[in-house]
N, C-alpha and C positions, 0 to 999 in steps of 0.2 A: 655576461651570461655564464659565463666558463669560470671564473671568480665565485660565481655561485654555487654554481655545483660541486664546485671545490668546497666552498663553507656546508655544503648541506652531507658532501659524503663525509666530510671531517666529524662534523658535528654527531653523523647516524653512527659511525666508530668511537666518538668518544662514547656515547650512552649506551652502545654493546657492551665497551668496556668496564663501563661502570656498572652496569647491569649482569654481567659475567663473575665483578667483582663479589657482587652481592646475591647470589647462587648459590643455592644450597650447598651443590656438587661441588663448585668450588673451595667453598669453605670449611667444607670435608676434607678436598686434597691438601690445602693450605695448613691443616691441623693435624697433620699424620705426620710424623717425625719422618724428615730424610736418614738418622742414621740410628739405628739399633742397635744394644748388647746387652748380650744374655750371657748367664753361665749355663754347665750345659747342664740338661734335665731342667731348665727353670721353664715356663711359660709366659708368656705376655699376649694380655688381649689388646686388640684396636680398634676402636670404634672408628666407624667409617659408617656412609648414608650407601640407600642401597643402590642409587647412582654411581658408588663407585666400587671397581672388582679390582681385584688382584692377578698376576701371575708371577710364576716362578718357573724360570727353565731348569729343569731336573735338578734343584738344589740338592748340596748333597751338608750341609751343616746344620739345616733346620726344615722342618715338617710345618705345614700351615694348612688349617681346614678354615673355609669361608660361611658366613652365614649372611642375612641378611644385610646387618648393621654393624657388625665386625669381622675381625680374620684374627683369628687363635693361630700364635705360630711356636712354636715349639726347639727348644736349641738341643741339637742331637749331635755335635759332635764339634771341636775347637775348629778354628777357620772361618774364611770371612766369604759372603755369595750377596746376591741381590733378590728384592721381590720389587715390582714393579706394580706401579698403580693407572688404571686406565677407568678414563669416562666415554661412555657409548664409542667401546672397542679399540679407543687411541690410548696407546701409554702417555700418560702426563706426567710420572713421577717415578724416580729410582729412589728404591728405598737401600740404602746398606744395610747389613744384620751381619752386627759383629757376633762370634762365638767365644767365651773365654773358654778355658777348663774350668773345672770346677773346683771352688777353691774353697774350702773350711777353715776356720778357727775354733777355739774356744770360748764361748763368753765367758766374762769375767761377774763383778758385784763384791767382791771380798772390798773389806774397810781395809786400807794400807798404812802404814807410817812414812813419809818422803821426808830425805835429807840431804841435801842438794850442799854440796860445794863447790863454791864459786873458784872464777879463771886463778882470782888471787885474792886481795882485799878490797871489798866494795866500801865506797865510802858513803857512808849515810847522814853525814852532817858539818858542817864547819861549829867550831865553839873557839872562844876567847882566851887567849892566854894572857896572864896579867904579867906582869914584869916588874921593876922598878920603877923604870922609864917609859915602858911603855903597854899598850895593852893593844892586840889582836891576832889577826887567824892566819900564821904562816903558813896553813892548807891552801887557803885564799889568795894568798898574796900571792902562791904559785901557781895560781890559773885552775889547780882541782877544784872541781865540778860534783856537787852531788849525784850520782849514779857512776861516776867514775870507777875504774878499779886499776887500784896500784899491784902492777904484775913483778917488777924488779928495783929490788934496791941498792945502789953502787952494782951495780949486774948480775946482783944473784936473782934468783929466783925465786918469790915470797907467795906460799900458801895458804898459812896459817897468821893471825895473830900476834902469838907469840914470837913470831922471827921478828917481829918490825920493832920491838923493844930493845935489844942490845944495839943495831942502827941509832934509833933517836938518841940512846945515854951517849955513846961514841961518836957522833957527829955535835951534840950538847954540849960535851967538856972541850972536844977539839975545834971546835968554832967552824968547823967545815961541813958546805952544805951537801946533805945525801942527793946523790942523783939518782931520780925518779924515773920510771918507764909507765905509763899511765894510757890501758886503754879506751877510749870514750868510743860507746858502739862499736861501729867497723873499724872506726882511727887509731892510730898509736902515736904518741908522742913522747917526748923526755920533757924533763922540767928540774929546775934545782930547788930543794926546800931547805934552809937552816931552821930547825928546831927551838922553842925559845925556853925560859926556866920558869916555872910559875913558880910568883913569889911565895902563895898561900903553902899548896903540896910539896915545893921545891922538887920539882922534876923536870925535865924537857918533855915538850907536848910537844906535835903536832897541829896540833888549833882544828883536829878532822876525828869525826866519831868515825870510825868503822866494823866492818864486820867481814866473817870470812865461812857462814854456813847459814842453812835456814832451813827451818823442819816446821811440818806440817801434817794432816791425812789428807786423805782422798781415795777415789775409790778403782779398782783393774775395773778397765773392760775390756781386753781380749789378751790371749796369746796364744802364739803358734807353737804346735806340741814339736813340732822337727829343729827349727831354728831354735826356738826358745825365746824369740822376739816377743816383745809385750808391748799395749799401750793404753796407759791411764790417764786419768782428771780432764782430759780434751779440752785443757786452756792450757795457758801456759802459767807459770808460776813468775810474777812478779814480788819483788822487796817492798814489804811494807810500807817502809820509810820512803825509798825512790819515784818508788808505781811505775819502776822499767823493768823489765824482765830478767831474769837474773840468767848470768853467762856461766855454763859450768862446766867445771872443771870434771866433778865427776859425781857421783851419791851413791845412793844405798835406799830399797825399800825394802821393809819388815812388816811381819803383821801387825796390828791391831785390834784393839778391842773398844766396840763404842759403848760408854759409860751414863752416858745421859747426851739427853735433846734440848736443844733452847728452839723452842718453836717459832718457827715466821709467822709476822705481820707483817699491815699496811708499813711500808718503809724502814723493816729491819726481817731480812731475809731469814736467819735462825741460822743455828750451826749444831755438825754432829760435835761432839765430846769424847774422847778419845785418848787412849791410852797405849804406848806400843808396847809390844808383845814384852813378858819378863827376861826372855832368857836372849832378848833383841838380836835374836834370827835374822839373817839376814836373807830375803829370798831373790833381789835379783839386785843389780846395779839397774844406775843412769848415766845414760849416754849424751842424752839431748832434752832441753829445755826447749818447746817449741810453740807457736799458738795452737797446735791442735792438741797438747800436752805433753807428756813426760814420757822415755822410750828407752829401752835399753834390753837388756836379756835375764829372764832367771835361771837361777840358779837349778831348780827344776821344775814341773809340772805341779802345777794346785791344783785343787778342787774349790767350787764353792759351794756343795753342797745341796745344790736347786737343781741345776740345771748342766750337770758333770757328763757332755757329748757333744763333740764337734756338729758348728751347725755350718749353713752357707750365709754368704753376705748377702746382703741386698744394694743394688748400685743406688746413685741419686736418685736416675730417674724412675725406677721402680718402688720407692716409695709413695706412699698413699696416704692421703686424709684418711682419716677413723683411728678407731682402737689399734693401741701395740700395752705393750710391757716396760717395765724397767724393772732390773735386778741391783739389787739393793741392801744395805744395813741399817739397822736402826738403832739394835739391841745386842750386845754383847758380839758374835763371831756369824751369828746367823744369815747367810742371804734369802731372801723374799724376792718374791715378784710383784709388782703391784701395776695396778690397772692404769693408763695413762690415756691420753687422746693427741694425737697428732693434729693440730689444728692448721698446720700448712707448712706445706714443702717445697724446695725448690729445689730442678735439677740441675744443677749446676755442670757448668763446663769446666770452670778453673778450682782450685780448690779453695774453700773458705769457710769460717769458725761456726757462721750462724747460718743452716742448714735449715732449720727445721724449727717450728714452733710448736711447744708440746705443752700440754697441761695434765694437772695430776687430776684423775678422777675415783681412785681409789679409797672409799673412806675410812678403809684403816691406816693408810698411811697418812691422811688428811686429820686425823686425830692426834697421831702418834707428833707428827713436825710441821703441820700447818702448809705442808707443798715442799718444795724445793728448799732444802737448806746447804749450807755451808759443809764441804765433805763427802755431799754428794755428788761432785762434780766427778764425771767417770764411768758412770751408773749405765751401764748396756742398756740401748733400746730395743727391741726386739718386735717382729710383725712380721705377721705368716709364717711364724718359723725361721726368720732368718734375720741376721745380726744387720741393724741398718744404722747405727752409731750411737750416741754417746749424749749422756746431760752434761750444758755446760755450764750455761750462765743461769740464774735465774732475774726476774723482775721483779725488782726492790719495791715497786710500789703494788704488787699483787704474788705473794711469794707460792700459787698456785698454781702460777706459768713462770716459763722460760724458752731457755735454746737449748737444742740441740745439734752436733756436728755429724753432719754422715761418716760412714765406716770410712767407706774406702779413702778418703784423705787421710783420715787416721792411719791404715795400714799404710800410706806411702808415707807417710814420716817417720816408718818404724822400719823403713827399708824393704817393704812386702810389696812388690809392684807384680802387679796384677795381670797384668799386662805385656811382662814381661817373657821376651821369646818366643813371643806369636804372632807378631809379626801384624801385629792390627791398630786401628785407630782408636785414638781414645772416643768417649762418649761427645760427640760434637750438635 
């Protein structure tokens, strides 16, 4: 008997539970963020069921008025407090509400020129060398690795090119092999290479194609008018030839001018056309090759012409399906704004490249390149008025959609933390 009544109250609490599970009210509390951040002056509404209320004990960093089916809270000053959620008068949930300051940039859309120099010499290939007696790849034979880069040769230190040629003729005639210092990724190694004579050009090769820079455009999206910090293309820049991303030493970005369009289709994206500036200005360095793009400082303040006034950012989680913007090139020095759609977002906790799914709905730009091309990678998103990231990638088999990366990873890879000195949590 008692065996039973054990199975029968087990039973009435499992179907409470299950039944509690699937509760409006509950489902409401279950669907309200535990932890909140705002900048200040921003707002955020919350939908909630009108089973569930709010309180807040005298907050002193954010304002919140309750209605019905949400609570409008409002961030009035940096610091961190609590609002609490309760069903039929019990608190069931602490909410955080982080406060930042309030923080501006510039958006960006100017067409740039990028010229990226590498740690030292990237090697992009093994080739054959012929001999008398023999024929192959003394690159090869020494364990190099295409995406390699050769940093020191006999201990110097090789930047360019040109240094690795007086080595190979002098290790060629002297029979002695150059020692190598060779970084693959994170790793460093040595390695010995003797050089062979091709019979046809009578030279000493290396049996390794390489290369020691790489130039490209793409486009700013932001910088900071005080530091000077900037960050463009929101990918990273990989080597054609390798498809690894290039380690660098240092670069240089200058204006440009877009010259023509090769419009996207079904399974060929399109690309801008582009030319750098004549008198090749130089407006800022590069510091860092990264996946959320290219980073360093200018030289000084730009304009682009559209849109010349510090805005606010918008966090992940404040991004929203619908209509935003992209600022952009197409034609000659011009930035445009063109009409886009955010087709889905994610908030993200950690930071990463594909953010946001965005399609072009604009039909002059829809004319002009067929959606997302090549060059536009960079291009500020923008909605409600505030800078929320960056086009990055597009979709080769529909070049009308793509990805986009939110701001804020962007600005911490340009050394702008947001976060920083206030002593609060990040968005969790």
């Amino acid at each position: 008997m008692k065996d039973r009544l054990r199975q029968l109250i087990g039973g009435l609490l499992l179907v409470s539970l299950l039944l509690l599970g699937f509760s409006k009210p509950f489902q409401q509390y279950v669907n309200i963020p535990s932890n909140i951040t705002l900048l200040e002056g921003q707002e955020q509404i919350i939908p909630k069921g009108a089973a569930v209320s709010t309180m807040a004990d005298s907050p002193e960093n954010f304002t919140y008025s309750e209605q019905a089916k949400s609570v409008s809270l409002t961030a009035e000053a940096p610091g961190k407090d609590e609002l609490f959620l309760q069903i039929a008068g019990l608190p069931v949930k602490k909410v955080d509400v982080n406060v930042l300051k309030n923080f501006k940039v510039f958006p960006g859309g100017q067409s740039i020129g990028v010229r990226l120099n590498t740690l030292g010499v990237l090697v992009v290939g093994h080739h054959l060398v012929s001999t008398k007696s023999e024929k192959g790849s003394p690159g090869e034979d020494a364990g190099i690795q295409v995406g390699d880069i050769i940093t020191k040769i006999n201990g110097k230190e090789i930047k360019k090119m040109e240094q690795v040629a007086p080595f190979v003729e002098d290790a060629g005639k002297s029979g002695k092999a150059l020692d190598l210092t060779v970084q693959r990724e994170k790793e460093k190694f040595q390695t010995k290479l003797l050089p062979l004579k091709d019979e046809k050009e009578q030279e000493y090769k290396l049996g390794l194609y390489i290369r020691d820079s790489a130039a490209g455009i793409g486009t700013m999206t932001f910088y900071e008018p005080k530091s000077k910090k900037y960050g463009a293309l929101g990918h990273v820049i990989s080597d054609i030839d390798t498809k690894k991303p290039i380690v660098v030493e240092n670069g240089q970005i200058v204006k440009s001018t877009v010259t023509a369009i090769e419009k996207g289709k079904n399974g060929n994206p399109g690309e801008k056309l582009a030319r750098f500036s004549g008198n090749r200005d130089v407006i800022g360095n590069i510091t860092l090759n990264s996946p959320f793009g290219i980073f360093g400082k200018l030289k000084k303040n730009i304009n682009n012409g559209a849109l010349d006034k510090e805005m606010p950012i918008g966090l992940s989680h404040q991004v929203k399906e619908g209509p935003a913007k992209i600022l952009t090139v197409v034609e000659g020095n011009q930035v445009e704004p063109y009409d886009i759609e955010i087709v889905s977002t994610v908030p993200q906790k950690f930071p990463a490249t594909k953010g946001m799914v965005i399609k072009v709905t604009d039909k002059r730009l829809l004319n002009k390149t067929g959606g997302i091309v090549q060059g536009m990678s960079g291009s500020p998103i923008i909605q409600d008025g505030k800078l929320i990231g960056a086009v990055t990638h597009v979709f080769v088999n529909d070049p009308t959609s793509g990805y986009g990366v939110h701001i804020e990873w962007m600005l911490h890879e340009a050394g702008i933390d947001i976060y920083e000195h206030q002593n609060l949590d990040k968005v969790s």
